[in-house]
C-alpha positions as CSV (number, residue, x, y, z in Angstrom):
1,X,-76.4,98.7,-12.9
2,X,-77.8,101.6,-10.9
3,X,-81.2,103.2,-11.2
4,X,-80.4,106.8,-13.3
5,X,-80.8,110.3,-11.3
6,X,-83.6,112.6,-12.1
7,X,-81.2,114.1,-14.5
8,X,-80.0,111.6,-16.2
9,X,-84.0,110.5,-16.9
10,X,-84.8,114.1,-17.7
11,X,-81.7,116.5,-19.1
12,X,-83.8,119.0,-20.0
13,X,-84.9,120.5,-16.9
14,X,-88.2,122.6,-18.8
15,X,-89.2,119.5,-20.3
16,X,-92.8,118.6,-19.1
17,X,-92.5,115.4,-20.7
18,X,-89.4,114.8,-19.3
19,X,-90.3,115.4,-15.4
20,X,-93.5,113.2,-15.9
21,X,-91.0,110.8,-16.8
22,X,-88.7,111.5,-13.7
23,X,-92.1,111.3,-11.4
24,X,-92.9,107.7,-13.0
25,X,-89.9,106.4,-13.2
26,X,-87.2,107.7,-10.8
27,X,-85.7,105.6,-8.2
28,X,-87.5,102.4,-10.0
29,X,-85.3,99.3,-10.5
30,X,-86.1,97.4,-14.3
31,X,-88.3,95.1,-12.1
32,X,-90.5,98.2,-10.7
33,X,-90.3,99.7,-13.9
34,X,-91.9,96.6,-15.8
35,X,-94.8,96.7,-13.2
36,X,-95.2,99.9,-13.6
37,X,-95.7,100.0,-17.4
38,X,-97.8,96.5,-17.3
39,X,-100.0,98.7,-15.7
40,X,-100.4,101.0,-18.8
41,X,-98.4,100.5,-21.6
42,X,-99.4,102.9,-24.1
43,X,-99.3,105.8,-21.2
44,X,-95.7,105.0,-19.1
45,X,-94.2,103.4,-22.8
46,X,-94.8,107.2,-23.8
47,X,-92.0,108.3,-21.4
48,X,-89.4,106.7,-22.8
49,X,-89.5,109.0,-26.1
50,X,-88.5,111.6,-23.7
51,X,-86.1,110.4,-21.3
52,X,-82.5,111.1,-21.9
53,X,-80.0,108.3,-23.3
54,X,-78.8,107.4,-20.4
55,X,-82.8,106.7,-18.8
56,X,-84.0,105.3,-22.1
57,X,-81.5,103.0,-22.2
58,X,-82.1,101.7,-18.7
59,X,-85.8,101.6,-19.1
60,X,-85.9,100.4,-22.1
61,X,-85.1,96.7,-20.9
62,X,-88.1,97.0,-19.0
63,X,-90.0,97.5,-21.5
64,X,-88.4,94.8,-23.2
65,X,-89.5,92.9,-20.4
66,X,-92.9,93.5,-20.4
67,X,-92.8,92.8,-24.1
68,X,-91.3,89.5,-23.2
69,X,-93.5,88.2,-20.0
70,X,-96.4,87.6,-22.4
71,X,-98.6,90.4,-20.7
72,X,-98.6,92.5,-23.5
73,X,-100.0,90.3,-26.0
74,X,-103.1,92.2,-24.8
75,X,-102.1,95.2,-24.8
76,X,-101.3,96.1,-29.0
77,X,-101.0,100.2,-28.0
78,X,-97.7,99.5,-26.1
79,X,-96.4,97.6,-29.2
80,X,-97.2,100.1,-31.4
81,X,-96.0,102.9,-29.0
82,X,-92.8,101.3,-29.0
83,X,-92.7,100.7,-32.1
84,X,-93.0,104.4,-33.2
85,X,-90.6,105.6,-29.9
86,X,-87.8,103.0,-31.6
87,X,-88.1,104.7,-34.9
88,X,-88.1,108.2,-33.8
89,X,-85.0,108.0,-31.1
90,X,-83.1,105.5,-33.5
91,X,-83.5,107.3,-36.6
92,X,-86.1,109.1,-37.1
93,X,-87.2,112.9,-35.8
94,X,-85.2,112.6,-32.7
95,X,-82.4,110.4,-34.1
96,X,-80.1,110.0,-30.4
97,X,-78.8,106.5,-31.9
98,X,-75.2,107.6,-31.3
99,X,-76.1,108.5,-27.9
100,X,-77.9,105.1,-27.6
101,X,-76.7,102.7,-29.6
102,X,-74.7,100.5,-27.0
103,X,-78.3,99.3,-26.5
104,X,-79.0,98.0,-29.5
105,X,-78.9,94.5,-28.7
106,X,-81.9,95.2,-26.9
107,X,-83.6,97.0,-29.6
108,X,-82.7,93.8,-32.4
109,X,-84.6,91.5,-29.1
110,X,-87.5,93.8,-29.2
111,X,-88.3,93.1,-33.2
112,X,-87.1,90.3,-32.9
113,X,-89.7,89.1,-30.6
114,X,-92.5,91.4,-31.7
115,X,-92.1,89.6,-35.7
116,X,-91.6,86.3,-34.0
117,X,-95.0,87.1,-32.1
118,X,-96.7,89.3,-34.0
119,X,-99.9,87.3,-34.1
120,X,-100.1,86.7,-30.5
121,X,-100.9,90.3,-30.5
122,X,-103.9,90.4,-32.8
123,X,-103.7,94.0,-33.9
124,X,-106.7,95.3,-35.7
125,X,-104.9,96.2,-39.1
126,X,-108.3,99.1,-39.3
127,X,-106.5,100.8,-36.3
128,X,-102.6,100.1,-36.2
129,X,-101.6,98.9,-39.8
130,X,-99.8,95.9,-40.2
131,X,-96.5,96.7,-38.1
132,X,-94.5,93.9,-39.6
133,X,-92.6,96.5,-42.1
134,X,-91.9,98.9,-39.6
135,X,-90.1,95.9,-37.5
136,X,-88.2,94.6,-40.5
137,X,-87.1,97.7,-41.2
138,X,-85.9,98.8,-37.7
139,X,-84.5,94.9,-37.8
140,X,-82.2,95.9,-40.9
141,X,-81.5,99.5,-40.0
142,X,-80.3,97.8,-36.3
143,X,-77.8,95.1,-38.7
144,X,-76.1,97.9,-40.7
């Protein structure tokens, strides 16, 4: 699997989201990419909303990886941020799942994990909610 190109992270040339995203993330294997988002979850996790399909996809397994390494049971923004970028691309206000969906056996790990480990995160329920409906429901939208 090679790394994506610059345009492949960021098809919309006048996207400013989009060429943060190509500054953090191009050229970066999954491995870099994990490190790279350990550092700050909430802020590099925030790219991936605006990376093309072919980038998300890509980077997406490292932030499955990050999910997975333990690491971010400190670090609740990144699950929540992830949380909300799943709904939006997947189907919500930016709703690329066609464009996206051969990933979605990464997606189903990602709640899967997250429910299976939702109290190693101990979310304050006063800031985040309880985000154990949102995963269920990105869970069954993911099965049908």
């Amino acid at each position: 699997m090679t790394t994506p190109t610059a345009i492949e992270i960021n098809p919309i040339p006048e996207c400013l989201d989009g060429k943060c995203a190509v500054e953090h993330f191009e050229g970066k294997s999954i491995e870099q990419a994990e490190k790279l988002i350990a550092e700050n979850g909430l802020y590099y996790s925030g790219d991936l909303l605006w990376m093309g399909p072919v980038g998300f996809k890509f980077y997406f397994k490292a932030a499955l990886a990050y999910l997975k390494n333990g690491a971010s049971h400190d670090d609740p923004d990144f699950l929540n941020s992830m949380i909300g970028t799943l709904e939006s691309r997947l189907f919500g206000e930016y709703n690329d799942f066609e464009d996206i969906k051969d990933g979605v056996d990464d997606y189903a790990e990602f709640c899967s994990y997250a429910l299976d480990n939702y109290d190693a995160y101990d979310l304050d329920e006063s800031i985040y909610g309880d985000l154990r409906p949102n995963l269920r429901s990105l869970s069954k939208q993911l099965q049908g």
